[in-house]
N, C-alpha and C positions, 0 to 999 in steps of 0.2 A: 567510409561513408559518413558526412555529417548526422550530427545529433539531431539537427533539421530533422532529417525522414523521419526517424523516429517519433518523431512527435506530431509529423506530417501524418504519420498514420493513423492513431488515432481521433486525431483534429477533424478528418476526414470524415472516419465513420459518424463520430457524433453527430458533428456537422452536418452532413445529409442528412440527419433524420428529422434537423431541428430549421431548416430552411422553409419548412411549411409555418411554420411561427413567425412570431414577429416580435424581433429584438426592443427592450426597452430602456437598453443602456449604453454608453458612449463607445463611439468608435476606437482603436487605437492611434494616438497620435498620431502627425506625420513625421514619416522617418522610420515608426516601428515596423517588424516583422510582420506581414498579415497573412493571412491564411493562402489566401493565392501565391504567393509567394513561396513559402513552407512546401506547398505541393507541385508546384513545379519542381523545386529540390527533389521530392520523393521520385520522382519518372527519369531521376537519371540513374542511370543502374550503376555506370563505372566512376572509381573514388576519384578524384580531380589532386592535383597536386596541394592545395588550400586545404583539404580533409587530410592529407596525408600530413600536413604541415602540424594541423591542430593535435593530433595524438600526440607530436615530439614536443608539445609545448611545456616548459617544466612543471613539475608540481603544483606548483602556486598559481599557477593561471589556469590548473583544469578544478574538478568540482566532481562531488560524490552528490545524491540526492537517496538521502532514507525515508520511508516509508511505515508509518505508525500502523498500529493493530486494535483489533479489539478489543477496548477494553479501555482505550483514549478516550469515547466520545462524550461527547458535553452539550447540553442543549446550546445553543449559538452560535454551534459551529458555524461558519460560513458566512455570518453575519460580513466579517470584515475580508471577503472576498467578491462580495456581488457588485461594489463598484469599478471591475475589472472588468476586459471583454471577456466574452463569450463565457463567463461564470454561468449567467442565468442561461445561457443554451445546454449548458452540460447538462445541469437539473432538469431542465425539459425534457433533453434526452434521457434520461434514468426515469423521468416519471414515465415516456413511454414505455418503455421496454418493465419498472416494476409494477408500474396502473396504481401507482399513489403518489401526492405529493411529499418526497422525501427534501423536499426546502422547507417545508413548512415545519414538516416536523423534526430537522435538523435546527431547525432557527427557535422553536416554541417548542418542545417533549408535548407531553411529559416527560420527564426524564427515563420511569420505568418501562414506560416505550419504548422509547430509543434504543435500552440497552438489552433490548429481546433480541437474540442473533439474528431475525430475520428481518428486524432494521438496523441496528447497528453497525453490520457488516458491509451493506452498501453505502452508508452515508459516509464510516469513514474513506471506502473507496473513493468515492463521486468527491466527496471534500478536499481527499490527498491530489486528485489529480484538479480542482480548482484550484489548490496551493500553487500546484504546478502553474497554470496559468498565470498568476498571480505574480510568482517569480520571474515569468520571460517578460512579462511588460514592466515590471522593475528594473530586470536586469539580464537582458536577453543574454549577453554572454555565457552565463555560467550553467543554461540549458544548453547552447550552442558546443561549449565545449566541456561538456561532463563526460567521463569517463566511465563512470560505475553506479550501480543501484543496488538497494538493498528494500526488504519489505518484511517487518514482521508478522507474523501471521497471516492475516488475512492481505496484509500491508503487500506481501511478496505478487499478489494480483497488478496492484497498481501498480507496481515495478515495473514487470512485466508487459504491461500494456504502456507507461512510458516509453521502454525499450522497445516496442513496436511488435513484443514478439507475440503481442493477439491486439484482436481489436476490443475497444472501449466497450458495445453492446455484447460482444461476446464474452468478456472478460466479467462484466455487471451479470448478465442470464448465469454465468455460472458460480457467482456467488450468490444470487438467490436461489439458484435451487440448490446449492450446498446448504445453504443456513433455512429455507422453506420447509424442504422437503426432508434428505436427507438429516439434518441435524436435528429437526424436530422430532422426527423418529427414534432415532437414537438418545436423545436426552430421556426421551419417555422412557424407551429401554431401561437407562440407567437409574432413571425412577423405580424399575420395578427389579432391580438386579439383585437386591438382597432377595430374592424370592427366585430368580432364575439368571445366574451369570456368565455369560462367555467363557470357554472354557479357560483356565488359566487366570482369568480378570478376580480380583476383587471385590468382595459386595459393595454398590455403591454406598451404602450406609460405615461399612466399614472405614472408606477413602474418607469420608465427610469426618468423620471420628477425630483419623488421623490427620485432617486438617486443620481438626480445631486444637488437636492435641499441640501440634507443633508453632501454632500461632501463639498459644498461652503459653510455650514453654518457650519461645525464641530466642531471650538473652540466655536462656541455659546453653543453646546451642552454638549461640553466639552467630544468629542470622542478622543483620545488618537492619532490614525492614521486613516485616508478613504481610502482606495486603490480599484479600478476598476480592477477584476479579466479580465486576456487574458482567458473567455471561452465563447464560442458559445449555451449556454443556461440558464435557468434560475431553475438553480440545486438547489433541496433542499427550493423548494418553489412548491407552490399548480398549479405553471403555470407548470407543469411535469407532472400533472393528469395523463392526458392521457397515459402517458408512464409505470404507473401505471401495469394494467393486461398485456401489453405484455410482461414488463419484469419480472414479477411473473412466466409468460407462459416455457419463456427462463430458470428460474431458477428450476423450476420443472422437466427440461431435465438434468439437471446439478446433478453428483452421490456428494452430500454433506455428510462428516462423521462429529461427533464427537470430536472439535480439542482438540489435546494433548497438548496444553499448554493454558492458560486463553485469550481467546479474545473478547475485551466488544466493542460493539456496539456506530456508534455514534448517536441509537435512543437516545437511554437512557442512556449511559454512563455504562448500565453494563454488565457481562458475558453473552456470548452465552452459551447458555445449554444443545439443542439439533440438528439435522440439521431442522426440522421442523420449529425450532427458530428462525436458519440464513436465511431463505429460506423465511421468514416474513418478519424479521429484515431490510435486502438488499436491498426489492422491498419497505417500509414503505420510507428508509431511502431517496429515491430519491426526495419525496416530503416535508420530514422533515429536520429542520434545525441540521446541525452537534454540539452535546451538548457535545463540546471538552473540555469544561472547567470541565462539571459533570463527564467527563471516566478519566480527570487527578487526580480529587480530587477520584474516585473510584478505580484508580490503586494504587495509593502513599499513600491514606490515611490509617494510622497506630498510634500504642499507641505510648505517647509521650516516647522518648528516646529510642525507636526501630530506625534502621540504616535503609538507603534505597538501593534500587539495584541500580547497574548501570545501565546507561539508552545510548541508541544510536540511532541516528537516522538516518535509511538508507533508503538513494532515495536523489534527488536533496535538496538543500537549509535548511536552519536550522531556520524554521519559527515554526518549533515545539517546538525545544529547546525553543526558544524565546519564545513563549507561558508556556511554562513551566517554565522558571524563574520569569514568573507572578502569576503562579499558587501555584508553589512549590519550592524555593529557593532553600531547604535542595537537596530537590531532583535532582533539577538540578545540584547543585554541583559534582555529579556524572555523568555528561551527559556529551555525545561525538558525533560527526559525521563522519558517515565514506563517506570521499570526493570522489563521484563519475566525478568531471573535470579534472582541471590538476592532475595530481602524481606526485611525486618529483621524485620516480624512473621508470617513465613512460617514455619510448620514444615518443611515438605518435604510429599509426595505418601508 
């Protein structure tokens, strides 16, 4: 099945909710891919011999799209994506479904705003999948014929809802009550955990110790860089327990499919298989460490003198590239990012 549907599906949901508005920016050329179009593709159910054609196409002519995390964002994001289409719909869309404007405060912070999980984590969503946008009216192909997805963090959402296998507002509702609700509580927790800790876990005071220990001592260790993430919890560690069955609960409401194009996990670095899978995978991943290095060597890895796809990465900052010129040279040589700040033919907002 085309990468079309895929992107048909979420275009869709947004779309609907944002037809009561009224667009204030340019149409896509003539010639380009439009939304009616895209959705007719989705209503065909059987693969066409053209879909079948585009999987055998080699290396070099398919395409990977990565997916940034928390801990990317930057006041401006998006600036140099709103003179695209249906940019400013998506935003509409997010501001209904969060009841704030997350354009403005993606374009303006404050900064120590932004990077409170309970904004952070959708702006970088809504802004990865504007990139997405961004990219098909650049360069429709490389949406049309992508093979694989990856998302860190929080990043693994927008994947996922590229690949079609949830929709846009379902995918945005359950990052904010991940980062609302659930994480607010638990951050608190770990506020008070030198005083009462999970059993097994840590005092949080203890962890903070040893991260300052190991930041001042890093050439001893010989760690390459230390950087103190802007987040409001202790993600991807056992102090998240808790957060554990609620967000299991939240995802069990969530209608998960099957996604159409390859999206590996950052349990374990590899393919989601079914929705029962991601729906594991999601709620596992909160408490486990992200194994970016094992989904890069699981995406690129190929016999020697095989070519690699092109690769992009869209959402804020190019901290993935850069991990992947550690990972994978070859592969990187083909990597791009699509700039979500300034744009050279942007006026501003």
């Amino acid at each position: 099945m085309s990468v079309r549907v895929a992107r048909a599906a979420w275009a869709r949901d947004w779309g609907a909710g944002c037809r009561r508005g009224v667009s204030n920016f340019p149409l896509p050329p003539s010639g380009a891919v439009n939304v009616a179009e895209l959705l007719r593709d989705a209503t065909a159910a059987e693969e066409g011999p053209r879909e079948a054609a585009a999987r055998r196409r080699p290396p070099g002519q398919c395409s990977v799209l990565l997916f940034p995390g928390q801990g990317s964002q930057v006041v401006g994001m998006g600036r140099g994506l709103l003179g695209y289409p249906r940019v400013r719909e998506l935003y509409a869309a997010a501001r209904s479904v969060l009841g704030y404007d997350l354009l403005e405060l993606s374009l303006h912070g404050p900064q120590e705003a932004l990077d409170r999980t309970v904004h952070c984590q959708p702006a970088v969503f809504v802004a990865s999948l504007a990139a997405v946008e961004k990219l098909h009216h650049l360069q429709p192909a490389v949406i049309e014929n992508c093979v694989a997805a990856a998302g860190f963090s929080v990043g693994e959402f927008a994947a996922l809802v590229f690949a079609g296998a949830m929709e846009f507002s379902e995918g945005l509702r359950s990052i904010r009550k991940e980062a609302h609700e659930q994480f607010r509580r638990v951050a608190d927790r770990s506020l008070k955990a030198s005083r009462v800790s999970p059993v097994g876990s840590p005092p949080s005071s203890l962890v903070q110790q040893a991260l300052r220990f190991l930041r001042k001592n890093s050439s001893k260790y010989h760690f390459r860089r230390t950087k103190m993430l802007p987040v409001s919890g202790g993600f991807h560690t056992r102090l998240m327990e808790p957060a554990l069955e609620p967000l299991a609960q939240v995802l069990k409401s969530v209608a998960v499919k099957e996604p159409l194009v390859a999206v590996h996990s950052n349990v374990d670095g590899n393919r989601y298989r079914h929705p029962k899978h991601i729906r594991k995978l999601l709620a596992q991943q909160v408490v486990s460490p992200v194994k970016w290095e094992q989904t890069m060597h699981a995406v690129y890895g190929r016999r020697k003198g095989t070519g690699f796809p092109e690769t992009f990465e869209v959402g804020p900052g190019k901290q993935l590239g850069s991990i992947l010129k550690s990972c994978n040279l070859q592969a990187w040589r083909s990597y791009g990012h699509v700039e979500v700040l300034e744009d050279p033919e942007d006026d501003g907002t």
